[in-house]
C-alpha positions, -999 to 999 in steps of 0.1 A, spaced: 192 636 -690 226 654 -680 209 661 -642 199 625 -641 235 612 -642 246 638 -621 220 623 -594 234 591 -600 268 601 -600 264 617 -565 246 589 -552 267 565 -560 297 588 -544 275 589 -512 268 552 -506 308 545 -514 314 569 -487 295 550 -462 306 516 -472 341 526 -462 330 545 -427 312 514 -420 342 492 -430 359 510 -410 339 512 -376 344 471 -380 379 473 -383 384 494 -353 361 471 -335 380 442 -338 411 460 -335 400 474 -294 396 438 -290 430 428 -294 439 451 -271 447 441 -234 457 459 -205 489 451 -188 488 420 -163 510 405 -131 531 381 -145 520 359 -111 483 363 -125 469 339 -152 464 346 -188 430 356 -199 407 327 -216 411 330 -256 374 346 -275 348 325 -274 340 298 -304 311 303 -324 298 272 -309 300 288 -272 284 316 -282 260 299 -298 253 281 -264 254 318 -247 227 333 -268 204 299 -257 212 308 -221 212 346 -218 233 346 -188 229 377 -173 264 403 -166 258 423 -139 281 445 -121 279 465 -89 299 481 -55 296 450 -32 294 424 -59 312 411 -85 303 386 -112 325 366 -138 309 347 -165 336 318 -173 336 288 -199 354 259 -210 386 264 -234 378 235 -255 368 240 -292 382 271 -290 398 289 -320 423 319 -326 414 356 -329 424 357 -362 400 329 -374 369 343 -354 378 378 -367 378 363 -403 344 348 -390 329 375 -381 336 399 -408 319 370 -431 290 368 -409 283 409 -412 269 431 -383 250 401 -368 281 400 -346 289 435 -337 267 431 -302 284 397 -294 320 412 -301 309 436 -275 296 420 -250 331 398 -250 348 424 -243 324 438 -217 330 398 -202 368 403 -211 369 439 -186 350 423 -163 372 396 -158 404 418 -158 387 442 -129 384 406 -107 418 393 -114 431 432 -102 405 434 -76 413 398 -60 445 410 -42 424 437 -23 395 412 -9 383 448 2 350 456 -12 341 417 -33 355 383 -42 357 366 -76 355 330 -81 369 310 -110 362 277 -113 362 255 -142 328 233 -147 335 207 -178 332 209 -215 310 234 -229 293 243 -197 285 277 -185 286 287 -151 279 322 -135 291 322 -101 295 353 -75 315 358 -38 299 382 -13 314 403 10 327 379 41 319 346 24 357 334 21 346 306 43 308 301 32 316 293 -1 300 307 -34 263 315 -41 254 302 -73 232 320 -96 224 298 -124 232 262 -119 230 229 -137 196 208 -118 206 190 -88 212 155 -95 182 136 -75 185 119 -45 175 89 -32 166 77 2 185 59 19 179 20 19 155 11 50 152 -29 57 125 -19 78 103 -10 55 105 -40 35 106 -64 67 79 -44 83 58 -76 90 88 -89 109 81 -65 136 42 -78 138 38 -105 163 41 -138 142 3 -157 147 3 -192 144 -4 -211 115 -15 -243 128 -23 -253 161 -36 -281 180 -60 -285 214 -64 -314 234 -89 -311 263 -113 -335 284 -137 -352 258 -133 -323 230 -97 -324 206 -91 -294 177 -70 -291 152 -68 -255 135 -47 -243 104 -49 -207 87 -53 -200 48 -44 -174 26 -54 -145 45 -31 -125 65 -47 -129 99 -66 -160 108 -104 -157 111 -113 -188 126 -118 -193 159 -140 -217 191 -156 -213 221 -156 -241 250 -177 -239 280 -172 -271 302 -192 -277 341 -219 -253 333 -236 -243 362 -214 -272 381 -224 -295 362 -201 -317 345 -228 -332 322 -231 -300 310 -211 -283 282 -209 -258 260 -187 -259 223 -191 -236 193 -169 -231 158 -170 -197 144 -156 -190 112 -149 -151 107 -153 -124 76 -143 -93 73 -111 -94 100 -114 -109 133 -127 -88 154 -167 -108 152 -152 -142 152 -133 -129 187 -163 -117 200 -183 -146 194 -161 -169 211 -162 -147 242 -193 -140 244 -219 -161 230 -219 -193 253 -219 -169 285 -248 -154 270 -267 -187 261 -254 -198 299 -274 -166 314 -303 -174 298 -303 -212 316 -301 -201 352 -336 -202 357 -348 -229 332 -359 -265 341 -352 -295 324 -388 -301 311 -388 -268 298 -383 -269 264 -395 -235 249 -373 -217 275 -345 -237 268 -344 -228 231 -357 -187 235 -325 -190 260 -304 -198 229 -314 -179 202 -315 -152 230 -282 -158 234 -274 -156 196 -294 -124 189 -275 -106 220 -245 -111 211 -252 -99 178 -268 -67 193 -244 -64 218 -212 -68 188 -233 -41 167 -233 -15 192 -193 -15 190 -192 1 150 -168 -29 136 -177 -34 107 -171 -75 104 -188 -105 108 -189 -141 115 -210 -176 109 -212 -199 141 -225 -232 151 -228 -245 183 -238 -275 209 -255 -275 244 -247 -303 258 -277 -305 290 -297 -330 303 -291 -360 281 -295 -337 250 -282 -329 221 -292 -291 212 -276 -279 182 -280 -235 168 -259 -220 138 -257 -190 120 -241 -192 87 -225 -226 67 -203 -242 103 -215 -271 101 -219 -302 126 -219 -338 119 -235 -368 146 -219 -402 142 -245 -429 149 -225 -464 149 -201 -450 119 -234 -437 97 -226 -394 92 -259 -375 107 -259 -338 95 -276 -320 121 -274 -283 106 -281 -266 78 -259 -243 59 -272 -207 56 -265 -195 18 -280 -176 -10 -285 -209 -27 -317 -220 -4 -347 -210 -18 -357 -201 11 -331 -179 22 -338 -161 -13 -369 -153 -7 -362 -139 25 -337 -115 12 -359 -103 -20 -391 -98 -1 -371 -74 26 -362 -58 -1 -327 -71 -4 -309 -84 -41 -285 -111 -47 -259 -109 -72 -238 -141 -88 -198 -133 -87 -172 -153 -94 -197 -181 -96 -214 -179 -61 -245 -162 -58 -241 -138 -31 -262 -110 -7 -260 -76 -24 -230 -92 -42 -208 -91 -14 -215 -118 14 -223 -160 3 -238 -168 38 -276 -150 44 -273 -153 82 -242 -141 102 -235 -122 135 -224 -85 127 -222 -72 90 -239 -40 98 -244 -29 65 -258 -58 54 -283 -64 85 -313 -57 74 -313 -84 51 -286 -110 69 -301 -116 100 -286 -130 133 -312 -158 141 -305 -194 146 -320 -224 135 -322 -250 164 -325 -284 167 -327 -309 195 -314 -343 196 -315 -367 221 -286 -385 235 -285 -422 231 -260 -451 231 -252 -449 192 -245 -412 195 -202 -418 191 -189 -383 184 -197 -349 167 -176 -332 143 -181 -293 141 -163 -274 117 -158 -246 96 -167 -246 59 -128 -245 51 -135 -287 56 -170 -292 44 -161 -274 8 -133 -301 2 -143 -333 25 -179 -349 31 -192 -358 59 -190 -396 63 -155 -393 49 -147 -370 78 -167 -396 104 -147 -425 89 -114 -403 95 -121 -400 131 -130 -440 134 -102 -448 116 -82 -427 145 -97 -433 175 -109 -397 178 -79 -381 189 -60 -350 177 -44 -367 151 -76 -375 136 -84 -338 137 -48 -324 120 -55 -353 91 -90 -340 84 -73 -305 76 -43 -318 57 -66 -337 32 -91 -307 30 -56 -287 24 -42 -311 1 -71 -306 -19 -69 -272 -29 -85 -255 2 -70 -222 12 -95 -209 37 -88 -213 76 -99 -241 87 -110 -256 125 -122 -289 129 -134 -302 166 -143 -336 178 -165 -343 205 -167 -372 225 -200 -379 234 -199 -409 260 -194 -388 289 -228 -367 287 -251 -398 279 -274 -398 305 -315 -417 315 -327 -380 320 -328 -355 351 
């Protein structure tokens, strides 16, 4: 019993032993940190220790000290919230050992700082920079060797605020720079008048074709309404091109030659189309159009343009609109091996295009073909005018309200320009061309 409180006895001896040594390692600690080597009075004081909330804000950043022969760097912080080295020592000794490395590396930061403030008069072998960045912010910034007029290279830095380009007006006014196209126009030629107005779309898909003196003739004309899908690049096309190719096709044909005289048009049609395909645009566009030859009336289209003959006032619809909604179109389409499809109401070809006959549309050929229906009407005394338009005026406006229109008017251009206004006013936005014909001029008793 006696050698088991001797053990005790001695142990406790021994671990009040190294309580004190430990006690005192702290106290010399804190006491080398008080310490401070002598200073230029032209130099500035040193910053005070750092707070507990700095160096709480140093452990999250681990800013690295590093110190070399051509290189020098400082780690600096803000003053504010800062408290006095007797608190922080008070601090510390409550918070045990946890502090011992921080207390060190202070005064690591604290010599470090020192050897730049003694080192700065030299310039010799490295700079130091001291610059103060804004509450609690933490900065370590070094000088190189020669970069007095460089500036400082940043180590660790806050992220760059962003940047934002500069305001361009040109982007936003890009269109500005486009070549304004007319929204409305009007034509005014010997025995035709037009009146033309563009919808929603941003280019204008409508367009005509006028051939006048065929062969030197002047009983003999050529006029054709094209309305365009996809761009403009078929509707262009067709007006170019279609009546030169129905007029080749007429050089050697006779006036009693009937067949020859329709193969030349629907020749014409199925050329062009060819002749469009071969290019690789992929667009397309509905047409009608009138041959004026010979004291007769022959009428092609392709598509829902339609034309209108006014006999003594009474509306004569001489074509007939290509769309999905035929039954015979239909059954066309599904025994080639096409589909149609109803969206937004409107039964359409593979549920993209409403008209089942069109020039171009290459990816929709095989089922919307490029051939015309043709008819031939002779040209009498009751034969006043032809309208021919695009369906931008037959969706809104029927046909003997358009034939009373150009009664009422006298068949002039004004006549035209109200016939789009009313289709307008009543909700149309598609382009829109109407054309007028006068048909006096090519009445004839035969060749």
């Amino acid at each position: 019993m006696k050698d088991l409180e001797d053990f005790l006895w001695g142990f406790s001896i021994i671990s009040l032993a190294l309580y004190f040594l430990r006690r005192l390692r702290k106290a010399i600690s804190m006491a080398s940190l008080s310490l401070t080597s002598p200073r230029s009075p032209s130099l500035p004081s040193p910053p005070p220790p750092l707070s507990w909330v700095n160096q709480f804000f140093l452990e999250k950043r681990k800013a690295p000290l590093m110190k070399d022969d051509s290189e020098t760097t400082v780690l600096l912080h803000d003053q504010e919230g800062s408290i006095s080295q007797e608190s922080q020592r008070r601090d510390m000794k409550r918070k045990g050992s946890h502090y011992e490395e921080k207390i060190m590396q202070e005064t690591m930061a604290y010599e470090a700082y020192q050897k730049g403030l003694h080192d700065k008069s030299s310039q010799k072998n490295s700079d130091v920079l001291i610059k103060k960045l804004g509450p609690d912010s933490l900065r370590i910034v070094k000088v190189s060797e020669g970069d007095h007029n460089k500036g400082a290279t940043k180590l660790k830095k806050r992220p760059g605020k962003l940047v934002l380009p500069e305001y361009c007006p040109k982007v936003e006014f890009a269109l500005v720079d486009r070549k304004l196209e007319n929204k409305e126009f009007q034509v005014q030629g010997r025995d035709f008048f037009l009146a033309s107005k563009k919808g929603r779309r941003e280019v204008m898909e409508d367009g005509y074709g006028i051939m006048m003196d065929i062969l030197g003739d002047a009983k003999q004309a050529f006029f054709a309404v094209i309305d365009g899908h996809g761009g403009r690049a078929a509707a262009d096309y067709v007006a170019e091109n279609l009546g030169k190719n129905i007029v080749k096709g007429l050089q050697n044909v006779g006036c009693k030659e009937d067949g020859q005289l329709e193969q030349a048009i629907r020749g014409g049609y199925l050329v062009t189309d060819r002749e469009f395909l071969s290019q690789g645009v992929s667009s397309g566009a509905c047409a009608a159009s009138v041959l004026l030859k010979d004291g007769e009336l022959h009428v092609a289209n392709v598509g829902d343009c339609r034309v209108v003959l006014s006999r003594n006032g009474v509306a004569d619809v001489l074509t007939m609109d290509h769309r999905v909604s035929r039954e015979d179109e239909r059954l066309r389409i599904e025994n080639s091996g096409g589909f149609l499809h109803c969206r937004n109401g409107i039964w359409r070809v593979h549920g993209c295009l409403a008209v089942s006959r069109a020039i171009g549309d290459q990816h929709l050929k095989e089922w919307v073909i490029s051939e015309p229906e043709i008819k031939k009407v002779p040209l009498t005394s009751d034969c006043q005018f032809l309208i021919m338009a695009s369906d931008g005026l037959w969706d809104k406006v029927n046909e003997q309200e358009a034939v009373d229109v150009i009664l009422r008017d006298k068949n002039s251009v004004e006549s035209c320009k109200k016939l789009v206004d009313i289709s307008f006013s009543r909700g149309n936005m598609d382009d829109i061309t109407v054309m007028a014909i006068n048909l006096q001029n090519f009445v004839t008793n035969g060749c």
